[in-house]
N, C-alpha and C positions, 0 to 999 in steps of 0.2 A: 079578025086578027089572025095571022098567020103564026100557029104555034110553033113551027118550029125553029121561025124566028127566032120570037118569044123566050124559046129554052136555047138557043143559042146565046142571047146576052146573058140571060140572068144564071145559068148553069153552074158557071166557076162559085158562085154564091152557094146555090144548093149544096154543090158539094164541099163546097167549106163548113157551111153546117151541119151536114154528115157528120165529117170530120172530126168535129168538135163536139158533137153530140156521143162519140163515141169513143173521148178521149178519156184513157182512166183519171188526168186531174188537171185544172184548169188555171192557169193565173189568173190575174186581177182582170188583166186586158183581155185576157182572150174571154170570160163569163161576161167583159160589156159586148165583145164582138158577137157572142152566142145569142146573146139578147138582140141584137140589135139586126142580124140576119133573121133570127126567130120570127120580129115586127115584120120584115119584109118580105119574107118568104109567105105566111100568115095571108097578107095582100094578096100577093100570086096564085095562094091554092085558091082565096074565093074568086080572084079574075076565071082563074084555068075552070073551075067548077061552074061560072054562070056561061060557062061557053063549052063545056063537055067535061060534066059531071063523072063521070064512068067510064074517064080514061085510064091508061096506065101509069101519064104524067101524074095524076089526081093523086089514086093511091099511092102511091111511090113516094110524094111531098106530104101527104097525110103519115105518111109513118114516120118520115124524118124529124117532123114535127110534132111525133108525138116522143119520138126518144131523145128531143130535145127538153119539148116540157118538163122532163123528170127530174132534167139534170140541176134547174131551177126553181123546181117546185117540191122537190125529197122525191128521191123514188123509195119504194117498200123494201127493205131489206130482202137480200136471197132466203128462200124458207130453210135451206140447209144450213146457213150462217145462223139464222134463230135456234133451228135444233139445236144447234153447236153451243152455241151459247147456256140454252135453258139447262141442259146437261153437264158444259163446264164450270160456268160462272154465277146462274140464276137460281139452279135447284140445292147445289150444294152451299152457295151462299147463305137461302134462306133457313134450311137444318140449320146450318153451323149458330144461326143466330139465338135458334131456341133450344141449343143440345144442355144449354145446364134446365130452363124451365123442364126438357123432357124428362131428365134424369129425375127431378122434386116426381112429378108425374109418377114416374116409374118405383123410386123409392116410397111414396105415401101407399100407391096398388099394394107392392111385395108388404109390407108393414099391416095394411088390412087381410090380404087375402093369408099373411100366416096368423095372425089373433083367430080368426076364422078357423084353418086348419087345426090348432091347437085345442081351441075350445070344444070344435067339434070331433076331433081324435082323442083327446082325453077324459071327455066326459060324455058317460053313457045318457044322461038323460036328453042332453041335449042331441045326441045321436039320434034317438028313439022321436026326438020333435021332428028331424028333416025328413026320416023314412024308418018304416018298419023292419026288423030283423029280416026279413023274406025279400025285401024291394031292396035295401044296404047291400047285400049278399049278390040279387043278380046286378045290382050295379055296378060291384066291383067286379066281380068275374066273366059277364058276358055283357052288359050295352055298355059298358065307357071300352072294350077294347071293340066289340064290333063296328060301333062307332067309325071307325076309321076303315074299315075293309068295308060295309056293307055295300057299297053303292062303286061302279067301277072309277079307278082311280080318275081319270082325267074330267067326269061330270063332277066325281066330290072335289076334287081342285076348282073348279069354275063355280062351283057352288059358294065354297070356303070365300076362294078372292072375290065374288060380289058383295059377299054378306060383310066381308069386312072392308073390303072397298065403302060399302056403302055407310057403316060404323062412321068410319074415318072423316067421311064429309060431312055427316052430322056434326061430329067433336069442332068441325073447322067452323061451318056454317052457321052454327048454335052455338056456336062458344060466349058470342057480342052477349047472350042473355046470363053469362053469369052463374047457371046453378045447372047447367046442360052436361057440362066439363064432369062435375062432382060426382053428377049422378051416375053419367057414363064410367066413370072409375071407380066407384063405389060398388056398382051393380055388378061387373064384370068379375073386381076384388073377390066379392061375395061368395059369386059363383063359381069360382078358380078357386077360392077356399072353401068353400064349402064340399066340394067332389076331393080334394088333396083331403080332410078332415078323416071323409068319409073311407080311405084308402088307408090312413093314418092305424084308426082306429081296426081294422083288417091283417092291420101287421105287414101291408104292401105298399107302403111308400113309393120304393123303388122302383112298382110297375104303375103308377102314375107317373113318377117325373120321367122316365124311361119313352112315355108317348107323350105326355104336355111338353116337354125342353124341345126335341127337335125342331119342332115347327114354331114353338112359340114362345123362343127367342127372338124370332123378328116379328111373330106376328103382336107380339103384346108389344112388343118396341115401338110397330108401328102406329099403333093406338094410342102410345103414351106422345110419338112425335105430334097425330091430330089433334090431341089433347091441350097438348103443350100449343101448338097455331091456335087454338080456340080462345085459350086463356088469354095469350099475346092480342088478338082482337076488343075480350070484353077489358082488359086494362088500356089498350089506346082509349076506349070512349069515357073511363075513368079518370086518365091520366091523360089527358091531349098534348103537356107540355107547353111550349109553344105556340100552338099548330091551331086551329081551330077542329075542334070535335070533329066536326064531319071530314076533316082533309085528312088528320090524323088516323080514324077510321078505314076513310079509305084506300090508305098507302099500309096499313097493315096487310086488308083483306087482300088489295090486290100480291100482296109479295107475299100471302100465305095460302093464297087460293095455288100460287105457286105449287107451296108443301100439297096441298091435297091431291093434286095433278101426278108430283114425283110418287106421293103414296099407292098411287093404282099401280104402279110399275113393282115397289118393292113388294105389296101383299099378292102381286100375282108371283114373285119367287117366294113368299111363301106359302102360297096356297101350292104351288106344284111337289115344296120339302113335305107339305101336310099331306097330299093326294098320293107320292109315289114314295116317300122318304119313310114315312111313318110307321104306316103300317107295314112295311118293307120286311122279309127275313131277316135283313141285315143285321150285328151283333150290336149291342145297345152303342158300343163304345165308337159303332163308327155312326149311327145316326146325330150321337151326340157332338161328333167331329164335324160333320155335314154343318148341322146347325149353329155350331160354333164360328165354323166359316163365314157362314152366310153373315152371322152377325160383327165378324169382325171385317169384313168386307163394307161394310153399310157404314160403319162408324170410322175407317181409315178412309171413305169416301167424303164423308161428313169432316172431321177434323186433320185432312189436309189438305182436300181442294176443296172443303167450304172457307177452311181459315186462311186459305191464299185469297180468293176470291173477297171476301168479306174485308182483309185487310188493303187490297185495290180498290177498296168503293162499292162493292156490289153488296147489294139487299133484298135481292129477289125480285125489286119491283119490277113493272113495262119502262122502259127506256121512257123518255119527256114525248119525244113522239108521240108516243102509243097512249101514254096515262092519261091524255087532253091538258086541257087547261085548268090552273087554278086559279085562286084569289089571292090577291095579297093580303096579309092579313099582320100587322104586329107583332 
């Protein structure tokens, strides 16, 4: 066969399917014309290939043909168009959904960890059960503030955001079981009141909240957010509605695996207020400014472009693409 024949008839073809393969959108006619160049062209490469597999003609048609197939088969979103998304529409959707479950969250913590405080700052005996006058003493004056300088700022920041990175995906992960959520906020409460208690009781209040509030205004927010995705999970398997158990399940997880995703982003800005902010010179009143920011940045992000996003439709889930397939179900 004489190729260059060959690619003299059939050519105006190819390049019509170029053409159209790389057209940003297609009418009715021209996605039959694409198809139907596709079939013929298809023919051609395997003619052109049993007669010189490792020409230029070859690859050349192999690639047209494959930036055709896309056009008819879904191609993969741009990965920056996903960013864009996860960021405008997916991340802030899925907060916005559980911002009253975080607040119950957040309000049951502060409610334990001050009974705690209280009990343990106003009464001596129960002081003397958590630590001895000697251990109370260097607590308050030397390991809860050294705490924060010992170790240089940028390893105790990477430290801070794994350990509560890591927090955070348990809350999500272990929520389905139910009694995971409780314990995590119970434990935490505990131990956030039991050290304020002990501060309490010292007559220094004010140099605890002075190094807890900076940082952990968002970092306890962000625990109360896992929290809040954990519980949202074990009530789908509770509550399916609709849906059957396992689909219900699984459109939770998937648009709250979301939240735990956004949560490594916010605990690593406040793992850096806790590493450089904290212990910092700075005067109480502008740490406390710092972390007021932080926190009202996080919730004007939550409750304006989660409740734009959330009232357009969005819920954090993967697009029908991405999610697979389901079952009909009643």
């Amino acid at each position: 066969m004489d190729m260059d024949a060959f690619s003299a008839v059939h050519s105006d073809k190819w390049s019509r399917l170029h053409g159209l393969a790389h057209k940003p959108r297609l009418t009715g006619p021209e996605a039959d014309e694409l198809l139907a160049l596709y079939q013929s062209t298809s023919s051609h490469l395997s003619l052109i290939r049993s007669l010189a597999p490792e020409s230029g003609l070859s690859a050349s048609l192999s690639a047209t043909l494959a930036q055709a197939r896309t056009r008819f088969t879904g191609a993969r979103s741009n990965p920056m168009a996903d960013i864009a998304r996860f960021f405008v529409a997916a991340l802030p959707a899925a907060l916005y959904r559980i911002s009253w479950l975080t607040l119950a969250c957040g309000t049951a913590f502060v409610l334990v960890a001050a009974a705690f405080a209280v009990w343990i700052g106003t009464n001596p005996d129960m002081l003397r059960a958590v630590a001895s006058e000697a251990e109370a003493a260097q607590y308050v004056n030397n390991d809860f503030i050294d705490y924060y300088s010992e170790n240089p700022a940028a390893s105790f920041a990477g430290a801070v955001w794994t350990n509560n990175a890591w927090i955070s995906a348990q809350a999500v992960a272990l929520g389905i079981t139910g009694f995971w959520v409780p314990m995590i906020l119970f434990s935490n409460a505990q131990s956030v009141g039991v050290a304020a208690g002990m501060f309490v009781a010292a007559g220094k209040p004010d140099v605890f909240f002075s190094y807890i509030l900076p940082h952990g205004m968002m970092e306890l927010t962000a625990v109360f957010v896992a929290c809040a995705a954990g519980l949202r999970i074990f009530w789908a398997m509770v509550s399916p509605g609709r849906q059957t158990r396992g689909r219900a399940v699984a459109r939770e997880g998937r648009s709250l695996i979301t939240v735990a995703l956004g949560l490594v982003l916010v605990l690593f800005v406040s793992g850096l207020v806790e590493g450089f902010v904290t212990p910092s010179p700075l005067p109480v009143w502008a740490k406390l400014g710092i972390g007021a920011s932080v926190l009202a940045a996080y919730w004007t992000y939550v409750l304006v472009w989660g409740r734009r996003a959330f009232l357009a439709g969005e819920r954090g889930d993967l697009r029908s693409e991405d999610a697979g397939y389901t079952e009909i179900a009643a």
